[in-house]
N, C-alpha and C positions, 0 to 999 in steps of 0.2 A: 352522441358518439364522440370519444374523445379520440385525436391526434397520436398515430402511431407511434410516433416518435414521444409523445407524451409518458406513454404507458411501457413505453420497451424498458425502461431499470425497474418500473414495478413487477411487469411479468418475467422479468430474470431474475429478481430478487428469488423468486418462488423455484424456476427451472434452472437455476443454479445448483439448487441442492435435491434435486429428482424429483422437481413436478413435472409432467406431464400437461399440457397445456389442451382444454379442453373448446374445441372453437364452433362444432357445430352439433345441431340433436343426433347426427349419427355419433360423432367420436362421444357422447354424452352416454347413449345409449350402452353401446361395446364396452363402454368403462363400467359402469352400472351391472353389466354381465357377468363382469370377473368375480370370480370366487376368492374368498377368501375376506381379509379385511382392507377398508376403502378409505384414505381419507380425502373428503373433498374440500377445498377452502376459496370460497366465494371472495376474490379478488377484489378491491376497489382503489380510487384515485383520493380518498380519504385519510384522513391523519390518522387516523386510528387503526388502518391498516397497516402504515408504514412505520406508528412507534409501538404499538401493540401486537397485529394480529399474525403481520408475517416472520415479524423477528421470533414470536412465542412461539408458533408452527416449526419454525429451523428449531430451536434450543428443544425444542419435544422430539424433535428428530435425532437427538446425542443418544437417546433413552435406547437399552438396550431392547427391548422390545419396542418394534416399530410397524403400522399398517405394510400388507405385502405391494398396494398400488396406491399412489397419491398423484393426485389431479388437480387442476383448478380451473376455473371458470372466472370470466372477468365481468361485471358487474357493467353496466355501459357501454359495453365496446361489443362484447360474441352474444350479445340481446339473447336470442334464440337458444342458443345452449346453456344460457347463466337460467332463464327460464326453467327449460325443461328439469336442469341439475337441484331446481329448487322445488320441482313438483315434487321430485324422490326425498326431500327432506318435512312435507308436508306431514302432521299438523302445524309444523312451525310456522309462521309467516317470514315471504320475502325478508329477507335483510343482509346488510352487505356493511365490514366485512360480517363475514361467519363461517362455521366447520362443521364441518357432519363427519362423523364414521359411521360407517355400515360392515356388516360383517354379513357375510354371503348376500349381499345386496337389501339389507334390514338395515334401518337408521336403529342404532344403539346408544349413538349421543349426541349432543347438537350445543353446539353454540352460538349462539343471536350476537349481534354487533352487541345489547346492551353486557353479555357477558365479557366484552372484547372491552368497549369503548371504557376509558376513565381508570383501567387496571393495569396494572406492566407486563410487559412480556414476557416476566419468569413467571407470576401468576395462571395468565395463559396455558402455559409450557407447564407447570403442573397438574392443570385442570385435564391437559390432554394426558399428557405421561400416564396419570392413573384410568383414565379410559383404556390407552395403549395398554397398558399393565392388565388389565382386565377382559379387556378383549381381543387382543391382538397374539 
C-alpha cells in the first residue's frame, strides 16, 4: 500500500481531466453497468505510467470522438477494485499501467503495460484515438 500523499498528483493527474476515481468492487461494478462506451486505466506509481500511459490517455482525450464514461482504478493502493476492474478485462493478464475500453460493457481493446511501457505518449494517444474512432 502506497502513502496517500504519495499517490494524490498521480491520481489527479487522471481526475483532473474526467476520471472518475474507482475505489471499491461496488463503484467497480456500477461503472461496469453503464451503457454505452467505458474507458478504464489501471493506475500505477510506475514511470511508465507518468511519462507514457497517463499523459497518452489525456492527448486521446483532444480526439473528437471520445468513451461516454472514463474511470480508473489504482493499482496498489484500492487492491479490491483494481482486482475486480481487471477480472472484466480477462483474457488479458494483470498488468499495470494498462487500458481497456468496453463498449456496453464488452472489452473491445486492451492495452497491457508492455503496449504502454518504452513507447511515448503520442503513440499511446494514437493507439487509443483509433479504438475511440472505432468504437466510441
Amino acid at each position: 500500500m502506497y502513502p496517500p500523499e504519495l499517490v494524490k498528483p498521480m491520481r489527479e493527474d487522471l481526475t483532473q481531466v474526467g476520471f472518475t476515481e474507482l475505489h471499491t468492487t461496488d463503484d467497480v461494478r456500477a461503472a461496469m453497468e453503464k451503457k454505452g462506451t467505458t474507458l478504464v486505466v489501471v493506475n500505477s506509481v510506475c514511470g511508465c505510467a507518468a511519462a507514457n500511459a497517463r499523459p497518452g490517455a489525456k492527448i486521446a482525450l483532444r480526439n473528437e470522438k471520445t468513451p461516454d464514461n472514463l474511470y480508473t482504478v489504482f493499482a496498489g493502493v484500492d487492491r479490491e477494485a483494481t482486482d475486480l476492474a481487471r477480472g472484466f478485462m480477462v483474457p488479458f493478464p494483470p498488468s499495470s499501467p494498462s487500458m481497456a475500453l468496453f463498449k456496453d460493457g464488452e472489452l473491445v481493446h486492451m492495452l497491457e503495460r508492455h503496449h504502454i511501457e518504452g513507447r511515448p505518449a503520442e503513440m499511446i494517444a494514437d493507439n487509443l484515438v483509433d479504438a475511440f474512432n472505432e468504437f466510441c
